[in-house]
C-alpha positions in Angstrom: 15.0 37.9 2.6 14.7 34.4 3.8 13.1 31.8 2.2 11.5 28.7 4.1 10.8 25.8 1.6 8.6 22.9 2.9 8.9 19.4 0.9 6.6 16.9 0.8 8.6 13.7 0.1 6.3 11.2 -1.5 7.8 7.6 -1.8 5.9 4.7 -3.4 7.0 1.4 -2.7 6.4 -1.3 -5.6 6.5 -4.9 -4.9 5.2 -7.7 -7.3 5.5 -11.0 -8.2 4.0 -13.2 -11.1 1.8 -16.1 -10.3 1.0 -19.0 -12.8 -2.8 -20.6 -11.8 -4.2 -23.1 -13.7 -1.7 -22.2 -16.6 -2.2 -18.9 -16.6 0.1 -15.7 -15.9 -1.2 -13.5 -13.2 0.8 -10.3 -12.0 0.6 -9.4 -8.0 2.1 -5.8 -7.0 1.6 -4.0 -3.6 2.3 -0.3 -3.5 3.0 1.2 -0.7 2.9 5.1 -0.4 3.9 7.3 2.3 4.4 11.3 2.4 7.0 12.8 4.1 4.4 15.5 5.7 1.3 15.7 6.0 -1.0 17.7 3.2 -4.0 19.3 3.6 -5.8 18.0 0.3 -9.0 15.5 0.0 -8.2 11.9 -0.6 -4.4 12.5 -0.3 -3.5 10.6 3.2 0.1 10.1 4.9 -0.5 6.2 4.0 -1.6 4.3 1.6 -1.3 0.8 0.7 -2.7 -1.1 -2.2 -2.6 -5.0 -3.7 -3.2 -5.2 -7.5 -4.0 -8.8 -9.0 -3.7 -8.0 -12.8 -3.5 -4.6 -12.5 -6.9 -4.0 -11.0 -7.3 -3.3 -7.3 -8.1 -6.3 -4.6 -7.6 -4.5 -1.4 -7.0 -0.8 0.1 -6.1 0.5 3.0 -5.2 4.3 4.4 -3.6 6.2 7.5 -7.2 7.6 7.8 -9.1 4.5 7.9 -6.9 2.6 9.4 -8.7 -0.8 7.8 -7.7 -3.3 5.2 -10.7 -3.4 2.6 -11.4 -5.8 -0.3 -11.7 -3.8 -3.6 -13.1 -7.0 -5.6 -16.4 -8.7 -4.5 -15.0 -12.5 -4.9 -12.7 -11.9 -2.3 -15.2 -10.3 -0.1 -17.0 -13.4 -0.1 -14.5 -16.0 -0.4 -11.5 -14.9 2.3 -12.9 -14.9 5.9 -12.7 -12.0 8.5 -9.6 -12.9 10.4 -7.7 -12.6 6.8 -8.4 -8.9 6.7 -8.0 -8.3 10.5 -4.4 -9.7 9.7 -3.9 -8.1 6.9 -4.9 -4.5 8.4 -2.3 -5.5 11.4 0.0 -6.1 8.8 -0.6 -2.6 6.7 -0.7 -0.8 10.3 2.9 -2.9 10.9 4.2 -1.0 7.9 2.7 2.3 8.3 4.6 2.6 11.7 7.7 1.3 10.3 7.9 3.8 7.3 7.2 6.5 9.8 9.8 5.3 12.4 12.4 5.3 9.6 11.3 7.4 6.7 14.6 6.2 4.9 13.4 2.3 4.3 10.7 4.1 1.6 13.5 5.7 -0.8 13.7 2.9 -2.8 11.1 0.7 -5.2 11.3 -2.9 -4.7 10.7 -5.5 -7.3 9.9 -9.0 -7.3 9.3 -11.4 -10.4 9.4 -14.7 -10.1 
């Protein structure tokens, strides 16, 4: 009897920084989260990638959609169009890269300034 075991490697990439505005302490993470395989399961894509300001959710994007989105209505209306067409470059940029070499996503990544 032979068994075949499938593995779905999920890695999540964390990277944050603090910001001080105005005299305030703001916190800034992206995750980044890419599966090994795809699954066959609603909402689960091969891709994600997410920024949190203050642990709520400013911006999505997915290997589905393909698009970076705002999440929070002020920056809908206060960062123009080419901002998101860069920034949806950018999260397509790193899609490739993490599928090119699946090894660069073992690891969590920090930043705190």
């Amino acid at each position: 009897l032979i068994w075949t075991k499938m593995f779905v490697i999920a890695v999540l990439v964390l990277v944050g920084t603090g910001l001080t505005v105005n005299s305030e302490t703001h916190s800034l993470h992206y995750i980044y989260t890419a599966l090994s395989k795809p699954v066959s399961l609603p909402g689960i894509h091969e891709f994600t990638a997410m920024g949190l300001l203050d642990g709520r959710m400013i911006d999505y994007f997915d290997s589905e959609n393909q698009v970076k989105v705002p999440r929070q209505e002020w920056m809908r209306e206060r960062l123009p169009a080419d901002y998101w067409d860069r920034g949806t470059q950018s999260r397509k940029s790193k899609h490739l890269l993490l599928l090119l070499h699946p090894g660069l996503g073992n690891r969590s990544i920090t930043q705190e300034k």
